[in-house]
C-alpha positions as CSV (number, residue, x, y, z in Angstrom):
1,X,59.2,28.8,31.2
2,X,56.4,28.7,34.1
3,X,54.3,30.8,31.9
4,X,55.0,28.6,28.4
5,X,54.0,25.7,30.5
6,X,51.2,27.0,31.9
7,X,50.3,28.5,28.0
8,X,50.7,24.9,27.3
9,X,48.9,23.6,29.6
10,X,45.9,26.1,28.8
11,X,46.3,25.0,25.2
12,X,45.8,21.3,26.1
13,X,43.0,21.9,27.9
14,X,41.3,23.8,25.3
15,X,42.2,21.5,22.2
16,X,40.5,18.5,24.7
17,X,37.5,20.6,25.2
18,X,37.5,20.8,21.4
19,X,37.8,17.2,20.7
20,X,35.1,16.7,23.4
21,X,32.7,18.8,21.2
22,X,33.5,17.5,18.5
23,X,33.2,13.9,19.5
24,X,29.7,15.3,20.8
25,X,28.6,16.7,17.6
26,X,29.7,13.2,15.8
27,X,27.7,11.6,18.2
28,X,25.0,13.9,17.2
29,X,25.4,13.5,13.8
30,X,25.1,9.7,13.8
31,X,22.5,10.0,16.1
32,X,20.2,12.1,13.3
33,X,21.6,9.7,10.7
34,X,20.5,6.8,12.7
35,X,17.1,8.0,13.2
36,X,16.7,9.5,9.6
37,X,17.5,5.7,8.6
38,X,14.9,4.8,10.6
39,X,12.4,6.9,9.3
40,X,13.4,5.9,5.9
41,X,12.7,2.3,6.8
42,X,9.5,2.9,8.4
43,X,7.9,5.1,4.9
44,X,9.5,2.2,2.8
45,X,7.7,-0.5,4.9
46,X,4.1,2.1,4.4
47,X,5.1,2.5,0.4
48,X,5.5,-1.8,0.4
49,X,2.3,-1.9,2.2
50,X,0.3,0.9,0.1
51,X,1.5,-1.7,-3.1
52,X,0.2,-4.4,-1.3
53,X,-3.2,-2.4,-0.3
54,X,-3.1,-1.4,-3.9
55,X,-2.4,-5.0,-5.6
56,X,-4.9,-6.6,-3.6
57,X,-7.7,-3.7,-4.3
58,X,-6.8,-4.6,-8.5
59,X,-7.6,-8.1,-7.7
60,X,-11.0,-7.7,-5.8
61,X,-12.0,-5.0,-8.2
62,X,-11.0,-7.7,-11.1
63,X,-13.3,-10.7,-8.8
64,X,-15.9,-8.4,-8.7
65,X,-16.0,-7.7,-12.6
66,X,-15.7,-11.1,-13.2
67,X,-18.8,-11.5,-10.5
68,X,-20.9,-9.3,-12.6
69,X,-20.2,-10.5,-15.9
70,X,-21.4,-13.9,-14.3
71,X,-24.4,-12.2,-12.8
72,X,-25.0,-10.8,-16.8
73,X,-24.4,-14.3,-18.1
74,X,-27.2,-16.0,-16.0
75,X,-29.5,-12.8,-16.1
76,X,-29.4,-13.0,-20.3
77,X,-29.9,-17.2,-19.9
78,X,-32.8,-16.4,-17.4
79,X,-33.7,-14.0,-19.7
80,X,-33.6,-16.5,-22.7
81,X,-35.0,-19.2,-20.6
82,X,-38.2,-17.0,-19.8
83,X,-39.1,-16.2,-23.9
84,X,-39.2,-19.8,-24.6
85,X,-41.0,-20.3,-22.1
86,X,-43.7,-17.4,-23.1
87,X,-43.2,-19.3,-26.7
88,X,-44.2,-22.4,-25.4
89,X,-47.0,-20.6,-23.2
90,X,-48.1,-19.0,-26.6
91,X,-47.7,-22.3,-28.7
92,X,-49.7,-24.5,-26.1
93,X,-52.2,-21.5,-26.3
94,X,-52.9,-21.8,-30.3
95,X,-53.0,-25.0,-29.9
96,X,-55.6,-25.3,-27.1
97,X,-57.5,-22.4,-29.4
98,X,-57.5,-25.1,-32.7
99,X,-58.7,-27.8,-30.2
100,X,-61.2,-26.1,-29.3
């Protein structure tokens, strides 16, 4: 009976050694799950803020075509603006020629 105790014993021992590694690989486990989690977060947060970098770019690239556009509009008025003035140049012109 000494020796089934002492088996028993032994057996005890070793099943809490188990459950001790085994508590220490959950441990483990949770602890790369955790951080894995964490990681996940953090590339989420980068993807949000890529969008964002992304959705603001659109927006300034729209500003600046509507910039130029506006830069076309007044450069074709100047432009329109400067022939009626070479008209009115040319007209006062004939005119000073029939005068004289």
């Amino acid at each position: 009976s000494f020796i089934v105790c002492n088996l028993l014993v032994f057996l005890s021992e070793l099943s809490f050694i188990v459950c001790n590694l085994l508590v220490f690989l959950s441990e483990l486990l949770i602890f790369f799950g955790e951080l894995l989690f964490i990681v996940c977060n953090l590339s989420f947060i980068v993807c949000n803020l890529l969008v964002f970098l992304s959705e603001l770019s659109f927006i300034v690239c729209n500003l600046l075509v509507f910039l130029s556009e506006l830069l076309i509009f007044f450069g074709e008025l100047l432009f329109i603006v400067c022939n009626l003035s070479f008209i009115v140049c040319n007209l006062s012109f004939i005119v000073c020629n029939l005068l004289v």
